[in-house]
C-alpha positions as CSV (number, residue, x, y, z in Angstrom):
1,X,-6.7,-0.6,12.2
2,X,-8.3,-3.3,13.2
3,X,-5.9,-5.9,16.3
4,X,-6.0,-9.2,15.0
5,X,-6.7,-12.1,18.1
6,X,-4.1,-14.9,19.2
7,X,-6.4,-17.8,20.1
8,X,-9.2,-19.0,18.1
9,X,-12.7,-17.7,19.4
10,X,-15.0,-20.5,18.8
11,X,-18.4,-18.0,18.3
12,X,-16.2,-16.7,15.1
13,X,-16.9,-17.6,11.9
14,X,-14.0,-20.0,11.1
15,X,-12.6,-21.4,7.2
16,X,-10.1,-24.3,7.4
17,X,-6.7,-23.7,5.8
18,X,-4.4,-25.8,3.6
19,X,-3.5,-28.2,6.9
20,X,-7.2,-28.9,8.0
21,X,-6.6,-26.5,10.8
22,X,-9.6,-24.4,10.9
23,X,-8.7,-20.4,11.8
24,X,-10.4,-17.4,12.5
25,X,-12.0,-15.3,9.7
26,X,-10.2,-12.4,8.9
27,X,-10.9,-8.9,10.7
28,X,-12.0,-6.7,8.0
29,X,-9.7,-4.7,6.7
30,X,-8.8,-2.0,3.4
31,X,-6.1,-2.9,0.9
32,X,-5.7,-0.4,-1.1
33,X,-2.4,-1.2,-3.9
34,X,-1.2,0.0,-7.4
35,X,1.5,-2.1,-8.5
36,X,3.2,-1.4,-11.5
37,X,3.6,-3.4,-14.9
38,X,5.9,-6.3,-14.0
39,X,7.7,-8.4,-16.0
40,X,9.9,-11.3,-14.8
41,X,12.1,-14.1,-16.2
42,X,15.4,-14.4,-17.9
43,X,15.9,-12.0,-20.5
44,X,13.3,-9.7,-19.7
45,X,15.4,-6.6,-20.3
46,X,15.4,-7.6,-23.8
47,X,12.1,-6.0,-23.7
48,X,12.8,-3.0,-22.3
49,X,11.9,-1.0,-26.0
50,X,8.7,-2.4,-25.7
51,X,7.9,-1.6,-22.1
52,X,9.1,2.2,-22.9
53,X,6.8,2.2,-25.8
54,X,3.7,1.1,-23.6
55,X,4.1,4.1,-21.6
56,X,4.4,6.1,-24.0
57,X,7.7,7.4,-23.7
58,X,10.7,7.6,-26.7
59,X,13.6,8.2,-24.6
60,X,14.9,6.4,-21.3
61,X,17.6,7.9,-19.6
62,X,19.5,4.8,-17.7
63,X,20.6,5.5,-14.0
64,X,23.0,3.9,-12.4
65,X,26.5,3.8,-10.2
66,X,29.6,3.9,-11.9
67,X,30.4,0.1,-11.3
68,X,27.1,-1.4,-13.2
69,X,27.7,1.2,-15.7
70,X,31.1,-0.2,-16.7
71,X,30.4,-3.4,-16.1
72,X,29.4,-5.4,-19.5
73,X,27.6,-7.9,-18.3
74,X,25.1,-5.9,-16.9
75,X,25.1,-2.4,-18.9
76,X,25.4,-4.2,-22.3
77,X,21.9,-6.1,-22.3
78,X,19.9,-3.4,-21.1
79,X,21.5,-0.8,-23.3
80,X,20.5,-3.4,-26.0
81,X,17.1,-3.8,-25.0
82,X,16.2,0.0,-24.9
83,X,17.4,-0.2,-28.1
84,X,17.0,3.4,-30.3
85,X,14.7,5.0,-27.3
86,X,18.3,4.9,-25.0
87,X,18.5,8.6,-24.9
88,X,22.1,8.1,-22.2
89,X,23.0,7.1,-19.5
90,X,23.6,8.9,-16.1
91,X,26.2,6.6,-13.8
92,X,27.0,8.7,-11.1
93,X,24.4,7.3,-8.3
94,X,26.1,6.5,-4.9
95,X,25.6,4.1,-1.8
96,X,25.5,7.4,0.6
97,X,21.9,8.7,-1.9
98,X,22.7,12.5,-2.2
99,X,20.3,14.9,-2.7
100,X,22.6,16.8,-5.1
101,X,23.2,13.7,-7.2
102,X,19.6,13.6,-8.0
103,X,19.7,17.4,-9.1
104,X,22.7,15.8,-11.4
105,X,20.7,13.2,-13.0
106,X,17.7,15.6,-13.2
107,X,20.0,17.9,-15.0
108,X,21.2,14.8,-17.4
109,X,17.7,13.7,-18.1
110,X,16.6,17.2,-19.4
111,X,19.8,17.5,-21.4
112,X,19.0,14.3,-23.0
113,X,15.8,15.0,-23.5
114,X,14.2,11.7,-21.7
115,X,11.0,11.1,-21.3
116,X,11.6,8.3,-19.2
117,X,14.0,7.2,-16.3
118,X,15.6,3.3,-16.2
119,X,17.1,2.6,-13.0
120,X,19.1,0.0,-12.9
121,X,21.1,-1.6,-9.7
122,X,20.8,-1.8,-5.9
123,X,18.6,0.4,-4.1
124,X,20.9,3.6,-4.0
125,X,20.5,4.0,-7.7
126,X,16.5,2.8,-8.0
127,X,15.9,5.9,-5.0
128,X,18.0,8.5,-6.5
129,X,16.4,7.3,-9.9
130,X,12.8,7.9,-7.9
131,X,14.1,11.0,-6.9
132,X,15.0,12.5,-10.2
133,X,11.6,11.1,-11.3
134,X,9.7,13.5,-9.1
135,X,12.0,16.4,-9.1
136,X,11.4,16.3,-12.9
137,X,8.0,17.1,-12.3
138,X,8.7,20.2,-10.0
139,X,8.6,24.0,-11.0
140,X,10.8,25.3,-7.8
141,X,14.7,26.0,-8.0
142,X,17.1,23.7,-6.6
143,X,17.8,26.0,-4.3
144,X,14.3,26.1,-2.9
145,X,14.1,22.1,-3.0
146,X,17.6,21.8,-0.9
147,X,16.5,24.2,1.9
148,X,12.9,22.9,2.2
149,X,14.6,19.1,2.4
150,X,16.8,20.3,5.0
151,X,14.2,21.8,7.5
152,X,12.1,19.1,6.8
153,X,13.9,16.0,5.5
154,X,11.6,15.7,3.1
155,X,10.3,16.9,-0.6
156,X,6.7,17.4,-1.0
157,X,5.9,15.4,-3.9
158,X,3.8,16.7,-7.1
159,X,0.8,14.7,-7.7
160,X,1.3,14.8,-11.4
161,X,3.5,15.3,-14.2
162,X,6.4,12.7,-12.7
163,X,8.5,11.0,-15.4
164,X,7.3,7.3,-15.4
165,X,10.6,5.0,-13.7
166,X,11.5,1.8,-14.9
167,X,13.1,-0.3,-12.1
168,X,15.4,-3.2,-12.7
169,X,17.0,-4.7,-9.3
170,X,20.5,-6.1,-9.2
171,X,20.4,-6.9,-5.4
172,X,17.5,-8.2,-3.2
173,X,16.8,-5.5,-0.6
174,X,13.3,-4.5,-2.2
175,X,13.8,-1.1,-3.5
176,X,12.2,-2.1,-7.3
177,X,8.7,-2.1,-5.8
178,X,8.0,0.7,-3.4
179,X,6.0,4.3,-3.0
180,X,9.0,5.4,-1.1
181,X,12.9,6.4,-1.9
182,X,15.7,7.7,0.6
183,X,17.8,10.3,0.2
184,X,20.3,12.4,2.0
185,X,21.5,16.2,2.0
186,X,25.1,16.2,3.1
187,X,26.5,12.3,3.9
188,X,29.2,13.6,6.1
189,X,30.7,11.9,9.0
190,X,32.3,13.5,11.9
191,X,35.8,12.2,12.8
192,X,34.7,9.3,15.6
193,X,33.1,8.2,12.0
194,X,29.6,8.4,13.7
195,X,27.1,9.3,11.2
196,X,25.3,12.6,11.8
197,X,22.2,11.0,12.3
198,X,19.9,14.0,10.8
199,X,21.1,14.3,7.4
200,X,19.2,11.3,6.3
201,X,15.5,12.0,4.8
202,X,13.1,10.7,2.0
203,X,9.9,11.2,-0.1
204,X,7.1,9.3,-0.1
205,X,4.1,9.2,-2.4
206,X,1.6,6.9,-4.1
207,X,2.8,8.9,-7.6
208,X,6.5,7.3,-6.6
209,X,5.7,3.7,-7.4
210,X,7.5,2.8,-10.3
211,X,5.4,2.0,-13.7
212,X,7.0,-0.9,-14.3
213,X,9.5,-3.4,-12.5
214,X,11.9,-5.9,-14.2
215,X,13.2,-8.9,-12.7
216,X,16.0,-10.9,-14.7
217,X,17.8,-13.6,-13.1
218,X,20.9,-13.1,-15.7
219,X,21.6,-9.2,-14.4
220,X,20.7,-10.0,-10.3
221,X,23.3,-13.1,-11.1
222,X,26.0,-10.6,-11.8
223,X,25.9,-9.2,-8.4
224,X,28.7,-10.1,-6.0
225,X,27.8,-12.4,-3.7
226,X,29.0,-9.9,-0.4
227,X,26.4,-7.5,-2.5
228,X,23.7,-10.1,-2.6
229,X,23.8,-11.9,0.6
230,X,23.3,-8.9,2.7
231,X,20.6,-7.4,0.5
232,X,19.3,-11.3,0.7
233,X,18.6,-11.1,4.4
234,X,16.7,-7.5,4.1
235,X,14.6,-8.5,1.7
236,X,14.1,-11.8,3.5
237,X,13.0,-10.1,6.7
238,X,10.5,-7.9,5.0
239,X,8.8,-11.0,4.5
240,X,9.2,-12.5,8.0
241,X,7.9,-8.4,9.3
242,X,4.8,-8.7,6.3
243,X,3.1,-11.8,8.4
244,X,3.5,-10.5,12.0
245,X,2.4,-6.0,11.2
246,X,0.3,-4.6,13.1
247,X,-1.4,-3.7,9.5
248,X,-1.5,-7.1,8.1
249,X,-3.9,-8.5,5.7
250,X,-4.9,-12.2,4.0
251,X,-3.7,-10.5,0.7
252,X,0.0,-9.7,2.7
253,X,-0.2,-12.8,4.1
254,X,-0.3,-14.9,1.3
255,X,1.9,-13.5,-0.9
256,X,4.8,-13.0,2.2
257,X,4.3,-16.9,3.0
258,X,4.5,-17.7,-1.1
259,X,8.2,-16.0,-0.7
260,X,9.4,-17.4,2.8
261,X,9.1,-20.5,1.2
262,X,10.8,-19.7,-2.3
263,X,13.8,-17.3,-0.5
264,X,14.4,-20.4,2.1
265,X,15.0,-23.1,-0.4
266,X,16.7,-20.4,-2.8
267,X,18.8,-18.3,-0.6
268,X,19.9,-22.1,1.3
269,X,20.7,-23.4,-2.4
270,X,22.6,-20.2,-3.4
271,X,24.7,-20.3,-0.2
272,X,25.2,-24.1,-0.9
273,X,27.2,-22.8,-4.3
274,X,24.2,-22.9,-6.7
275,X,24.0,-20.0,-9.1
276,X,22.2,-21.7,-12.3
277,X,19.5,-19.6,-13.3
278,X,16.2,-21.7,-11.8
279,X,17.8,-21.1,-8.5
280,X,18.3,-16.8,-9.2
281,X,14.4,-17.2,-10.4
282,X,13.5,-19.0,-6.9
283,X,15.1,-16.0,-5.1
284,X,13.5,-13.5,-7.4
285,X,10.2,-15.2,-7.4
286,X,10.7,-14.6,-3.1
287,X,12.0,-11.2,-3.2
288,X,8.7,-10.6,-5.5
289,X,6.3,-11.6,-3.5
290,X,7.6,-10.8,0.2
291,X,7.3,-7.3,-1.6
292,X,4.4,-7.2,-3.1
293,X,1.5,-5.0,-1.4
294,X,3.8,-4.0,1.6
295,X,4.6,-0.1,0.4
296,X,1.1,1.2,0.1
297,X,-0.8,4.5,0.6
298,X,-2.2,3.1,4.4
299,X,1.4,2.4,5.5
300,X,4.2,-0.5,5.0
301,X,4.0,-3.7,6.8
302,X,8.1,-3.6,7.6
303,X,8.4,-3.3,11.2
304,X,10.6,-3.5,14.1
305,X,13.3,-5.3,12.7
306,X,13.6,-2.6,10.2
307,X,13.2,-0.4,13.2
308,X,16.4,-2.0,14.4
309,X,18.4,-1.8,11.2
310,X,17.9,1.8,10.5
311,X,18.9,2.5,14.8
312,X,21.8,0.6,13.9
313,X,22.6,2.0,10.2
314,X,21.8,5.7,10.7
315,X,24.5,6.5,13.0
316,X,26.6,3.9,12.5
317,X,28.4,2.3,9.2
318,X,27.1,-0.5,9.7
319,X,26.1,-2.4,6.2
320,X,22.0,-3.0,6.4
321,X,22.0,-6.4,5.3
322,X,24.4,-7.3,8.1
323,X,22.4,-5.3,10.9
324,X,19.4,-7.7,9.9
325,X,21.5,-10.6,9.8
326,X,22.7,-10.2,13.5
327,X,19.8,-8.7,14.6
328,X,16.7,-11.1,13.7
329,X,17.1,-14.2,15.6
330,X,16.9,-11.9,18.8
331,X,14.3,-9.7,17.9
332,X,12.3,-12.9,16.9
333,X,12.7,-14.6,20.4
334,X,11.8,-11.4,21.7
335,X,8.4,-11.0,20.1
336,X,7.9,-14.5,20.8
337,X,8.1,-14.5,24.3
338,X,6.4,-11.9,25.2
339,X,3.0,-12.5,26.5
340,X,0.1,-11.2,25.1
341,X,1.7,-10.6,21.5
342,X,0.9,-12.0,18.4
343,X,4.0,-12.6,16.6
344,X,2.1,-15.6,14.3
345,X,5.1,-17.9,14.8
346,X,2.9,-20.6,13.7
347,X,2.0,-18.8,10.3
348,X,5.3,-18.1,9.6
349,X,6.3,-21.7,11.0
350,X,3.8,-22.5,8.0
351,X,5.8,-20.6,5.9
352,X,8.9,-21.6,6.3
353,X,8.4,-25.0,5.8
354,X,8.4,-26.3,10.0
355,X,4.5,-25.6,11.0
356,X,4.8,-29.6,12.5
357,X,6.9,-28.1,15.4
358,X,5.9,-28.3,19.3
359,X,7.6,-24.8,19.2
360,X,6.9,-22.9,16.2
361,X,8.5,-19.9,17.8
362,X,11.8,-22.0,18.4
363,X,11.7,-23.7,15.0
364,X,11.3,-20.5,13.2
365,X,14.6,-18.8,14.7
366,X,16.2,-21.5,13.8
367,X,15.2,-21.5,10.2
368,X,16.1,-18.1,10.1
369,X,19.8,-18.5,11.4
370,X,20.2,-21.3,9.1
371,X,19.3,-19.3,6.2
372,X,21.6,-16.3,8.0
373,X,24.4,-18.9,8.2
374,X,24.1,-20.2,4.4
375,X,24.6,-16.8,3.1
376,X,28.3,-16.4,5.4
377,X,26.4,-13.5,7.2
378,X,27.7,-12.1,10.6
379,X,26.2,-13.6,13.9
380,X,27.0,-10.9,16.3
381,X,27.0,-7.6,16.9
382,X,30.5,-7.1,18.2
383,X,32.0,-8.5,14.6
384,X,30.4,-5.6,13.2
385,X,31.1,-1.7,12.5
386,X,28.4,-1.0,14.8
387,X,27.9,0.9,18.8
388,X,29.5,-0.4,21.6
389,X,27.9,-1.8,24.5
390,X,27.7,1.4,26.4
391,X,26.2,3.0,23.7
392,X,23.1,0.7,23.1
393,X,20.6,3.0,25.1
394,X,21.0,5.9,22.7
395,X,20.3,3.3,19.9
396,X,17.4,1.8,21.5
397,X,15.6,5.5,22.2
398,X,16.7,5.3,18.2
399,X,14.7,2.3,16.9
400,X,11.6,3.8,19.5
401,X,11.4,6.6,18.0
402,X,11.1,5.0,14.2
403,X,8.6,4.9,12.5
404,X,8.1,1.4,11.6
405,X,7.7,0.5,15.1
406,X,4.1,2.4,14.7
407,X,3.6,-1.0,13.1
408,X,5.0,-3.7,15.7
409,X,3.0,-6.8,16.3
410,X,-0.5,-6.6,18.4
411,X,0.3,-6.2,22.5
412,X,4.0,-5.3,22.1
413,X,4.5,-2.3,24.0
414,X,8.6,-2.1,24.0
415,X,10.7,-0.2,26.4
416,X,14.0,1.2,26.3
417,X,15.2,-1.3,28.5
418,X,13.5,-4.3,26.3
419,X,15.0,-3.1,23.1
420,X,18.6,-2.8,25.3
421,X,18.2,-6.3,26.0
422,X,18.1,-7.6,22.3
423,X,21.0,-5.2,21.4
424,X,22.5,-7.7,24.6
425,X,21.8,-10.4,22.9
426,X,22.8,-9.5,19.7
427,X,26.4,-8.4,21.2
C-alpha cells in the first residue's frame, strides 16, 4: 500500500485539476472491483422480471422485515415488478441480524423453490438476504454452520454455487453495494442492557457482492424520515472516510467527491422539507457513488469513524446513524490537527463545495455539522443511549482494536488517550 504525500514535491510529475491547481501524480496503485448490474431511477422495480430473467433465474424469493412487507407502498410495486417469477416472500428479517433468521429464510427459499433472493429494505434485511444467499450454496448442517460461527464469528464462504441477490435499498446506510454482510448468533443483552459485545460477526467474500442493485427514489421515499436521516449520515461519512483511507485511489476519489457534493445539496434540501422525487434522486445519486468501489477484495476505504460507530454500537444501543452524527465533527478536527497526517481537508473542502477557504479543515467541519443539523440529528454524546464518561477508555481500546482503523489516514498513529479525547468532545 503505497502512503500518499501532503505537500506537493516539485521533482513529481504534476497534472492540474479542475481549479488550475496543479497536484501530485498519483502513487500507483491496484483497483481491483466487480460491481454488480445497476439500475437506477424512478420506477426501476418495475423491471425487476427483466433483471431476474438476465440472470437467469425464474423465481425470486423477496426478503424483507415485517414492516416493508405490510406496508403497500413499498411491497406492492416490487411484488408487481417480479411479476410471475415472485416465487414468496420471506418477512421475518430483524434490526438485531440473527444467524438463525437466515437459516429461516434459507429454509423459505428452498421451499419455494427460488432460484433467486430479492432483498428489499434497510441493511438488516439486504445482510440476512446475503446471508441466506451463501448459506444456499453450503452442503454442511446448520448445526455445523452455528458452531463454526460461534468460535469464529464467521462463515467461510463457498466460492461457487451462491444464489444471485438482488438488492433494493429503502434507507441510505450503504448495505445494497457491498462484498460484506453482518450477522449475529444470539442478540442478547444482559440486564445493565449492555450489549455482549462478542455475539456480533459477519462474512465476507468477493462471491457476496450482489448481481444486481436497484435504486428507486419512490420506495427509499417511503422511508420514515427518523429511518432515513440516520442512515443519511452513515452513508454520508463513508464518503467523507473514501477521500482520506489509507487505501485510497483517483478512481475512490472521484466518485466519493461526485457524492459529497450531490448528499450535501440533497440531504440540506431534504431536511429543508423537500421530498419531490429529483431531490430522493440527488441523495441516491450520492449514496451511489460515495459507495461505489469502497467494498473490494483489497479492503474497504471506511475508516475511523466507522471505527468509532461500531465502539460505540457494539456494546451499546446506540442507533448507528446517530453515533456518526455526534461523533464526526470531532473525529474530523482530530485528524485535522494532527501533524504529519493527511486527512485531505482540502480535497474534501473541494468536495463539499468550500475549497476557497483559508481553513479547509475548519470549513469542512462545519459543512458537515450543517448537513448533521438539517437532518434533526443529535449533537452530543450525552443525549444519546450510549457509555458514560467513565466508561470511554474501554470504548476507545474498542475502536483500536477495529479493524477499519487498519485503514486510518497516513501518519495517524492514535492512542488510547487520543481516541478518549474525542469521546470528550463528543460528550
Amino acid at each position: 500500500m503505497s502512503e500518499r504525500s501532503s505537500t506537493d514535491d516539485d521533482s513529481a510529475t504534476t497534472s492540474t485539476s479542475t481549479n488550475g491547481v496543479h497536484a501530485p501524480a498519483p502513487d500507483p496503485f491496484r483497483f481491483e472491483y466487480s460491481p454488480p448490474t445497476i439500475r437506477f431511477g424512478q420506477g426501476s422495480v418495475g423491471e425487476l422480471a427483466n433483471e431476474l430473467e438476465s440472470l437467469g433465474c425464474e423465481r425470486g424469493l423477496v426478503v424483507c422485515g415485517s414492516t416493508v412487507g405490510s406496508t403497500p407502498e413499498v411491497i406492492d410495486p416490487v411484488q408487481d415488478g417480479i411479476g410471475d417469477r415472485l416465487a414468496g416472500i420471506f418477512d421475518e428479517t430483524t434490526p438485531e441480524k440473527r444467524l438463525s433468521t437466515a437459516f429461516d429464510g434459507l429454509e423459505c427459499l428452498r421451499e419455494t423453490e427460488a432460484d433467486a433472493i430479492v432483498a428489499l429494505g434497510g441493511g438488516s434485511s439486504l445482510d440476512i438476504g446475503t446471508v441466506i444467499g451463501a448459506l444456499a450454496a453450503d452442503d454442511r448442517s446448520r448445526e455445523e454452520i452455528a458452531g463454526k460461527f460461534a468460535e469464529s464469528g464467521t462463515i467461510t464462504v463457498p466460492e461457487s454455487g451462491l444464489v444471485p441477490v438482488v438488492t433494493i435499498p429503502t434507507t441510505l446506510a450503504g448495505a445494497e453495494l457491498s462484498q460484506v454482510a453482518g450477522v449475529t448468533a444470539a442478540p442478547d443483552t444482559d440486564d445493565t442492557g449492555r450489549i455482549d459485545a462478542e455475539i456480533g460477526g459477519g462474512i465476507s467474500a468477493p462471491e457476496l457482492m450482489p448481481a444486481t442493485a436497484v435504486y428507486d427514489p419512490d420506495i427509499v421515499a417511503t422511508t420514515p424520515d427518523s429511518v432515513l436521516s440516520g442512515s443519511a449520515m452513515n452513508g454520508f461519512d463513508k464518503g467523507l472516510e473514501t477521500i482520506y483511507a489509507a487505501n485510497a485511489t483517483p478512481v475512490t476519489d472521484a466518485t466519493a467527491a461526485r457524492g459529497l457534493g450531490a448528499l450535501e445539496s440533497g440531504l440540506r434540501a431534504y431536511g429543508q422539507g423537500e421530498r419531490d422525487t429529483e431531490t430522493f434522486e440527488r441523495i441516491l445519486e450520492g449514496i451511489l457513488l460515495v459507495q461505489y468501489g469502497i467494498s473490494r477484495p483489497e479492503g474497504t476505504t471506511l475508516s475511523i469513524v466507522h471505527a468509532f460507530g461500531h465502539g460505540l454500537t457494539r456494546t451499546y444501543p446506540v442507533q448507528q446513524g446517530a453515533a456518526h452524527a455526534v461523533v464526526v465533527p470531532h473525529v474530523l478536527e482530530y485528524l485535522f490537527e494532527r501533524d504529519g497526517v493527511d486527512a485531505r481537508a482540502r480535497q474534501l473542502a473541494d468536495a463539499l463545495g468550500v475549497g476557497d477557504a483559508a481553513d479547509p479543515g475548519a470549513a469542512v467541519v462545519e459543512q458537515v455539522c450543517e448537513v448533521r443539523d438539517a437532518l434533526s440529528l443529535p449533537t452530543r454524546l450525552r443525549d444519546v443511549d450510549g457509555p458514560e464518561s467513565d466508561e470511554f477508555e474501554a470504548v476507545a481500546e474498542t475502536v483500536l482494536a477495529d479493524s477499519f482503523m487498519g485503514n486510518v489516514p497516513p501518519g495517524l498513529d492514535p492512542s488510547v488517550d487520543e481516541i478518549v479525547g474525542v469521546l470528550e468532545s463528543a460528550w
